[in-house]
N, C-alpha and C positions, 0 to 999 in steps of 0.2 A: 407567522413572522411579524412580530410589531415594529412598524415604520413608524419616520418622521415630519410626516403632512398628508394633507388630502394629494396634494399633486405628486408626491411620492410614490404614489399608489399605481397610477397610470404612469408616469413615467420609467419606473422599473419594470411595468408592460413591454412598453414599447421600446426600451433600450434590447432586452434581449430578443425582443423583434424581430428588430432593425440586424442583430448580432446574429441571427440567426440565419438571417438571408443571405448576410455577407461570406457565412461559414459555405451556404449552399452555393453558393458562385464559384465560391473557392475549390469549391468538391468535383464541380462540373466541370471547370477548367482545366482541372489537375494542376494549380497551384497548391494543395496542399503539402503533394505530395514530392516539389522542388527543392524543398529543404535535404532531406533524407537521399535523393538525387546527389544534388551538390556535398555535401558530406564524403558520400562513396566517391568522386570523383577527385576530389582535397587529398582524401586519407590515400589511395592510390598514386594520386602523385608526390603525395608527401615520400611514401615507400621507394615510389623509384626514383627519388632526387637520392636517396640514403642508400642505394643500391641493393633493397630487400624487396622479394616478388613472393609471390605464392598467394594462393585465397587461404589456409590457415593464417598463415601471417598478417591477410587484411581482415578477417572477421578477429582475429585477438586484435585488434587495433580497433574495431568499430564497437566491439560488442558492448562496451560503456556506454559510449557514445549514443548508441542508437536504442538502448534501452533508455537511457533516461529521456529522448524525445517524445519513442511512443508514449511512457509515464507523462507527461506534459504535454501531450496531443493528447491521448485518454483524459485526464482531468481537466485538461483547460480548451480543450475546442468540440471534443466532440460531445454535443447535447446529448443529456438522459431524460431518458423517462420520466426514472424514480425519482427524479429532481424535477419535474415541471411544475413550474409556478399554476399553473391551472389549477389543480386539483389543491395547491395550498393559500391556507388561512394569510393572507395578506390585511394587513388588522393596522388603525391610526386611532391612539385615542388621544385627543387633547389633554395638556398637563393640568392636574386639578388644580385652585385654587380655591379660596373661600368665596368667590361668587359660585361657582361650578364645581363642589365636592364629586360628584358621580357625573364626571361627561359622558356621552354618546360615545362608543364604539362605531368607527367608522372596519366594514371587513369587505373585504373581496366576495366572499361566499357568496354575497347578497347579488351577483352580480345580475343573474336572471330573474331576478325579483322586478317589482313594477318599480320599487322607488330608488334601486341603480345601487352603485357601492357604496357613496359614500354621505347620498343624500345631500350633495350640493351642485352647484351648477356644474364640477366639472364631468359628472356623470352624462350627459346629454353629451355632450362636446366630444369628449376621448370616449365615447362608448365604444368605438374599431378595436381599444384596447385589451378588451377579454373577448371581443368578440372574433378574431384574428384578421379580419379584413384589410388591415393595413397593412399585411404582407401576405405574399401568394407562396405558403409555405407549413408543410402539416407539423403540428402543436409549436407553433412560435414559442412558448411559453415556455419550451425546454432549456434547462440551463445546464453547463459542464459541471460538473460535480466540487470541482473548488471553488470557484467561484460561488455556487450553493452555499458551502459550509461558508467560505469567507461575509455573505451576505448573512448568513445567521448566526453568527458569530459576533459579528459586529452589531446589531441589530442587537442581540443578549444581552452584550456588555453595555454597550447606550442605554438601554431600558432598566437596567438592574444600579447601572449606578444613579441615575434619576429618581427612581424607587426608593435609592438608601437616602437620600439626602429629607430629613423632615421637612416637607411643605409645608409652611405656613404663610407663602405667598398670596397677595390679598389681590395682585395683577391690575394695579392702580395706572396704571399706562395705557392698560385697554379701558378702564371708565374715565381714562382724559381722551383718548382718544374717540370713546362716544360722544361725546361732549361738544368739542370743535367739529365731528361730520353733525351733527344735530343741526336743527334749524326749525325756524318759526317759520312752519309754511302757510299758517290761517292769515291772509292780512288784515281780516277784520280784527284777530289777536293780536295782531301789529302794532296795530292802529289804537288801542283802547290801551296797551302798555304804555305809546307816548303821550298818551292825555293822561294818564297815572302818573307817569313820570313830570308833564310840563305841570298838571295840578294840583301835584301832593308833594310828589318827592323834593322838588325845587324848592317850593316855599318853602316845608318842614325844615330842609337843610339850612335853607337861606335861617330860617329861626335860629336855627341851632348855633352859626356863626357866630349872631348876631348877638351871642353870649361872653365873646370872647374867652372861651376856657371857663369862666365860670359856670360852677354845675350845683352850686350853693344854694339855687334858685330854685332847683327840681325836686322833685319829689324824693322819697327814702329809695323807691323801687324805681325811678329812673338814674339815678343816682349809683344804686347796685348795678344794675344795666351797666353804666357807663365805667365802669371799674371792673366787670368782669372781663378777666383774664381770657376767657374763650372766646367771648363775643369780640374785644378789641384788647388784642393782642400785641405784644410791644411794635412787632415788625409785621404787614402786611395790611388787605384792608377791611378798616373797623367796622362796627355793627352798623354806626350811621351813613356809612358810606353808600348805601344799596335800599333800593326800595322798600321790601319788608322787613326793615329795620324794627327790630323789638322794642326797642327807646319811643323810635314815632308810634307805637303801638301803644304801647301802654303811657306815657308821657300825656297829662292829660292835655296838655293845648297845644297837641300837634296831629297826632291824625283821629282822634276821636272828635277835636273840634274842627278841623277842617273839610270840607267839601269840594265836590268835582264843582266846574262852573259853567257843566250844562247835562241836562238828562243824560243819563244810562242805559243804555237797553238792559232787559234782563233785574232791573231792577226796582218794584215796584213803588207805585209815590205814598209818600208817608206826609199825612198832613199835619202831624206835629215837628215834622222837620221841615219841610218844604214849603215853610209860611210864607218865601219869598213868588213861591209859584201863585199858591193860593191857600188862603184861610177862614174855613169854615165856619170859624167861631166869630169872623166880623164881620163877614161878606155876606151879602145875601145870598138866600137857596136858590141855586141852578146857575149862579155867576162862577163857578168854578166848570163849568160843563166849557165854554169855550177856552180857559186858560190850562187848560192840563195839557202839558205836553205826552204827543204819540210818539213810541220809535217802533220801526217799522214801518212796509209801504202796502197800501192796501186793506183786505179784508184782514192781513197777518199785525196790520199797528196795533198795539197795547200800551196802554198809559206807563210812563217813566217820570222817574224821580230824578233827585239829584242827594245819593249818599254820602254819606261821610266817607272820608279815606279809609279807616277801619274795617265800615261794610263794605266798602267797595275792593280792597284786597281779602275780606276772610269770610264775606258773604252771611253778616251777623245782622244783618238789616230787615225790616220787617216784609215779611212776606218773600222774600229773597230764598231761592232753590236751593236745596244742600250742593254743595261743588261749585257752585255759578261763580263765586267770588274771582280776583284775576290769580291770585297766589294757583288755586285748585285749576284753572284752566290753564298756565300755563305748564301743571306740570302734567296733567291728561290731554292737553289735545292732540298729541300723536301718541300711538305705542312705544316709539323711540324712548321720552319723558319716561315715558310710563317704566318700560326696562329698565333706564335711570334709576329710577328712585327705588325700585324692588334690589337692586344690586348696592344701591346706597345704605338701606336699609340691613342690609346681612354684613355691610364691610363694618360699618360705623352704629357703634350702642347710643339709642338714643342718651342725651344729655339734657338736663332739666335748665341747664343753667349754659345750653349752648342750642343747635340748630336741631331740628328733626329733618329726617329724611325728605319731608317737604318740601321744607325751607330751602334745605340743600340747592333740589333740584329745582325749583322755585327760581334761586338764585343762578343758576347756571344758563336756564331758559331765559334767564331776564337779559344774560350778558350775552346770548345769541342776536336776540330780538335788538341790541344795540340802540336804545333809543338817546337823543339827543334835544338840548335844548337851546333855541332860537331865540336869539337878542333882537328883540323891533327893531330898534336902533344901527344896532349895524345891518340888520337886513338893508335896511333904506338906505344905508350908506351915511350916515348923520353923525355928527358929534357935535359935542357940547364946548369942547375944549380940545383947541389944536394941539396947545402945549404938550397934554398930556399926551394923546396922541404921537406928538415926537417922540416926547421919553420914551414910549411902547416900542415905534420904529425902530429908536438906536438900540432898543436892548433885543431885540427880537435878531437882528444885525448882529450885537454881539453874541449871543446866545446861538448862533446857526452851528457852528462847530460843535459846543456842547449835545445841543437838541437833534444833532445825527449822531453824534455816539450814541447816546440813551437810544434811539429809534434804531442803532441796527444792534444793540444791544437787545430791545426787545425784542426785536424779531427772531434774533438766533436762538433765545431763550425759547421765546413761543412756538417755534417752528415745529409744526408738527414732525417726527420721528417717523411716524409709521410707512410712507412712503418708502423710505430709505432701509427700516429692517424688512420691509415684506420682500425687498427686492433680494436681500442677502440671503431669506430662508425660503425664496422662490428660484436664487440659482443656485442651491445644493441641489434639489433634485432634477436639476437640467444638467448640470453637472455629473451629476450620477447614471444620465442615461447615454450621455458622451462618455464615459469611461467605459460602461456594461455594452455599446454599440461596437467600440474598437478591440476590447480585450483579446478575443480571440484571434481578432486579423493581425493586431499587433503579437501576439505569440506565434500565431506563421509566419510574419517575414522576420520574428527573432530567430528564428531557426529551433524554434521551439527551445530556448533556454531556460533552463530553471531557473536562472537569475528573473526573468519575466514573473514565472509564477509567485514565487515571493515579493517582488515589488507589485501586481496586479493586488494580491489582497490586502497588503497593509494600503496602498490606495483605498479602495473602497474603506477600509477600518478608519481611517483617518477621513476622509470627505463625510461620512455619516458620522464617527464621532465628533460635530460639527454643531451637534445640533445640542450633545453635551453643554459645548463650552456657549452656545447662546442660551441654554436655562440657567446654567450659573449667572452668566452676566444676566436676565430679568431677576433673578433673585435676591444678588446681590444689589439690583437698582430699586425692585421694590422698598427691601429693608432700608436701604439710604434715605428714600421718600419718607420713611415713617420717624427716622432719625432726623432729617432734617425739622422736624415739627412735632416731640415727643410732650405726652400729655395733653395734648387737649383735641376737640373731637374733630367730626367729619368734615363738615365746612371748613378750617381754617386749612386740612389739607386739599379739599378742591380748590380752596380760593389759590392756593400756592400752585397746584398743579396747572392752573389757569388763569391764573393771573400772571403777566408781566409788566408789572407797575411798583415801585417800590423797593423794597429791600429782597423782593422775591429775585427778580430776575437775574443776578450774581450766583443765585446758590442753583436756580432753575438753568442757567446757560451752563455751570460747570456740572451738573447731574445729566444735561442733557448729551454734554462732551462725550461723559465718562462711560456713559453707555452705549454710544457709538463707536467709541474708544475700545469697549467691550468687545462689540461684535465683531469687530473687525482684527484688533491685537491677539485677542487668545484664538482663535480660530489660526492664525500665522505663526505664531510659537506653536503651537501644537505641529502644524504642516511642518514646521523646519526643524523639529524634535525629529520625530518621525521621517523625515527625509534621511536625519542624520544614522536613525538607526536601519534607515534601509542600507545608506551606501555602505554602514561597517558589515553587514549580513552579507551581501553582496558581493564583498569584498573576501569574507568567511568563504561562500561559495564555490567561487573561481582558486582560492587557494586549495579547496578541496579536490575541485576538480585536478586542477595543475599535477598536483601531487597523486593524485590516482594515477594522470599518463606517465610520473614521474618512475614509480613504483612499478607500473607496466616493461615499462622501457628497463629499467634498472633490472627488473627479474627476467627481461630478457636476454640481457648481455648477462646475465649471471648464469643463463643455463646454458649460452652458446661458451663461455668461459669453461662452464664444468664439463659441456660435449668436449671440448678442442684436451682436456688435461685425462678426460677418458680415452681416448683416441691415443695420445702420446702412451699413456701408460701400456693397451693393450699393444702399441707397437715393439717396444721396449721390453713388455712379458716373452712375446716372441724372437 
């Protein structure tokens, strides 16, 4: 039977349980058996308020009645065998997408295996669950026969109509959502980002300003750079915007001419660059022996340079380690990065004339790492000019309304989602085992009505196709992501799906609406469809019923009619 989560698995354990032990109290009590009690006691007095007596005349009065309770005591309370969850394939496989074409088969089978059902943490935790410990009662695992069928049933139709629908879901919600739990845990990584950042990035930028819009100045190919459409795109942020910027790369008098403005570990000294350390071609031999700088402490220091910005993000400098660069460390030094970019890599076709996979994640890691830069000036507290000063005051004053809309603006946009849907597809199956705990007690004190057994299954049909209407809504929120940024590659969609600055955050807070909007609205249409078609079934039901004793009664004043005009007759023959 294929479920809809790992917690699925165990909680439909434990719900028939828990269902199972309440059946057994009930048995021991002889509450079961007070329904069927009170029935004969009803129908009895109902006879002698009408002034009919006799036991033919109360068993034709019960024998409907009391057959279709056993019929709904047999299939909804008393546990089978042939139905126990034990001995069946209880199966979760996560929905493919294009990072994850062939996922893992999570199966119950495995349960006596070393590595548990489902191979995640909750195996350890809910092991009581196949193991029956959590209730003192033989094969828990047994369940009543409709509820069975109504669980495999609905479980069929969830998985078959998921099946039809063509997946080409790329599940960009789950690589935003890697993204913001990531983190720069090396702080020596930290640390060497914002000396990247206060000694390249700043200046090159501060350059680039200082051009005002003219780009007349630059070369054919920084030029091209700055007019490509993928790289800086009308709405959202541009190539120059971020560290390993392609423009500072290749643009010659920006990070090829610029330098860090103090040694680098990891990066060896080149004496035709670092003439300012020392130069062998003027200096005398062995006067370079006390000016070299060490990094590192101890017997571990080795001589450092001081690279250009170029080698120093793409590790193109001499003598310099393949990966050493900061671009290649920030996207390998955790396995986290590293699943990043293998997953970026399969969503997004490399682009010649846009990011690679690197870069991507490069950039992603770099807006974790959050470096900033430090004004001397105002550190110290200083200024040059009060006036100006005020002018900043009174507009910062008038701008505080503005700059809290924008600021809870991004936030709504940016807020991560996943807290809020893990909690919705973690109470269906909590949900699920509050339904499958009571089913049965609740069909004992309904007095066993078959009204019960038909609302019992369209409940479970309706709480697990639940999980229908939350793949439509990622489906439909995937495609909108790729709609909202159609034609150009991977990067401009991470920067959208993480970034909240600019023209992003309007389309990123109404996508973020609309899929919460999701989970929530069709999940509740669907319930109150399905209410509606319980209460007219229900209502089928009881008019069935009605009319059965309707029919009963009518055929029996129709044969005490026909005794009383036999009776005249044979008087009357005589």
């Amino acid at each position: 039977m294929e479920l809809d989560s790992y917690l699925e698995i165990f909680m439909t354990m434990y719900g028939w349980g828990f269902s199972r032990l309440l059946v057994e109290i009930m048995s021991a009590t002889g509450i079961i058996i007070v329904p069927f009690i009170v029935l004969i006691i009803k129908s009895y007095q109902d006879m002698h308020e009408k002034g009919d007596s006799g036991v033919l005349s109360l068993i034709r009065r019960l024998e409907f009645d009391v057959l279709a309770m056993f019929l709904v005591a047999f299939f909804c309370v008393m546990p089978s065998n042939l139905t126990s969850l034990s001995g069946l394939n209880l199966s979760y496989t996560p929905p493919t997408t294009a990072v994850s074409p062939t996922p893992a088969t999570a199966s119950s089978l495995n349960a006596g295996s070393v590595t548990g059902v489902t191979g995640t943490n909750y195996d350890a935790t809910f092991a009581s669950a196949f193991s029956g410990s959590n209730v003192s009662v033989s094969d828990p695992a047994a369940v009543p026969i409709w509820w069975y069928l109504s669980m495999g049933i609905s479980s069929g139709v969830s998985s078959a109509f998921r099946a039809g629908i063509t997946n080409n879901m790329r599940d960009l919600r789950m690589l935003e959502e890697l993204g913001r739990m990531s983190t720069i845990q090396d702080p020596i990584l930290r640390n060497d980002v914002q000396k990247f950042y206060q000694q390249c990035f700043i200046p090159a930028r501060s350059q680039f300003f200082a051009t005002n819009g003219d780009i007349s100045g630059f070369t054919p190919a920084g030029q091209a750079i700055l007019n490509n459409m993928d790289k800086n795109p009308p709405s959202g942020t541009s190539d120059v915007d971020w560290i390993g910027s392609h423009f500072y790369r290749n643009e010659p008098n920006f990070y090829a001419a610029m330098r860090s403005k103090e040694p680098i570990a990891g990066v060896p000294i080149d004496y035709l660059r670092d003439t300012d350390i020392c130069n062998p071609a003027t200096e005398e031999p062995g006067a370079c022996v006390g000016k070299i700088p060490m990094c590192g402490a101890g017997a571990t220091a080795v001589p450092c340079g001081k690279p250009t910005c170029n080698e120093w993000w793409m590790a193109t400098g001499l003598g310099m380690a393949a990966n050493s660069g900061l671009r290649d460390r920030l996207v390998a030094h955790v396995s986290t990065w590293t699943g990043i970019k293998n997953k970026i890599s399969i969503l997004f076709t490399a682009n010649a004339n846009g990011y690679d996979a690197d870069d991507i994640t490069a950039k992603l890691a770099f807006q974790q790492a959050n470096p900033s830069y430090v004004d001397v000036e105002s550190t110290l507290g200083q200024s040059s000019n009060r006036l100006v000063d005020a002018a900043r005051s009174w507009g910062d004053v008038g701008g505080v309304g503005r700059g809290l809309t924008l600021a809870i603006d991004g936030y709504i946009a940016g807020i991560s989602l996943a807290p809020i849907l893990m909690f919705l597809t973690m109470a269906q199956p909590l949900i699920l085992m509050a339904i499958y705990m009571f089913l049965p007690t609740i069909v004992i004190f309904g007095s066993y009505d078959l009204k019960l057994m038909i609302y019992g299954g369209l409940i479970i049909f309706t709480v697990k196709f639940w999980t229908v209407m939350w793949f439509v809504a990622r489906w439909v929120d995937d495609n909108l992501i790729a709609a909202m940024k159609p034609g150009i590659d991977g990067n401009a969609i991470m920067e959208f799906l993480m970034s909240t600055e600019g023209g992003n955050t309007n389309k990123r807070l109404a996508l973020n609406i609309l899929l919460l909007t999701m989970y929530v609205l069709l999940p509740l249409i669907w319930t109150s469809l399905m209410a509606m078609i319980g209460v007219r079934i229900g209502s089928g039901l009881e008019s069935m019923t009605n009319a059965h004793k309707s029919g009963v009664a009518l055929g029996k004043s129709a044969a005490q009619g026909m005794g009383k005009v036999a009776v005249l007759a044979l008087k009357k023959g005589k």
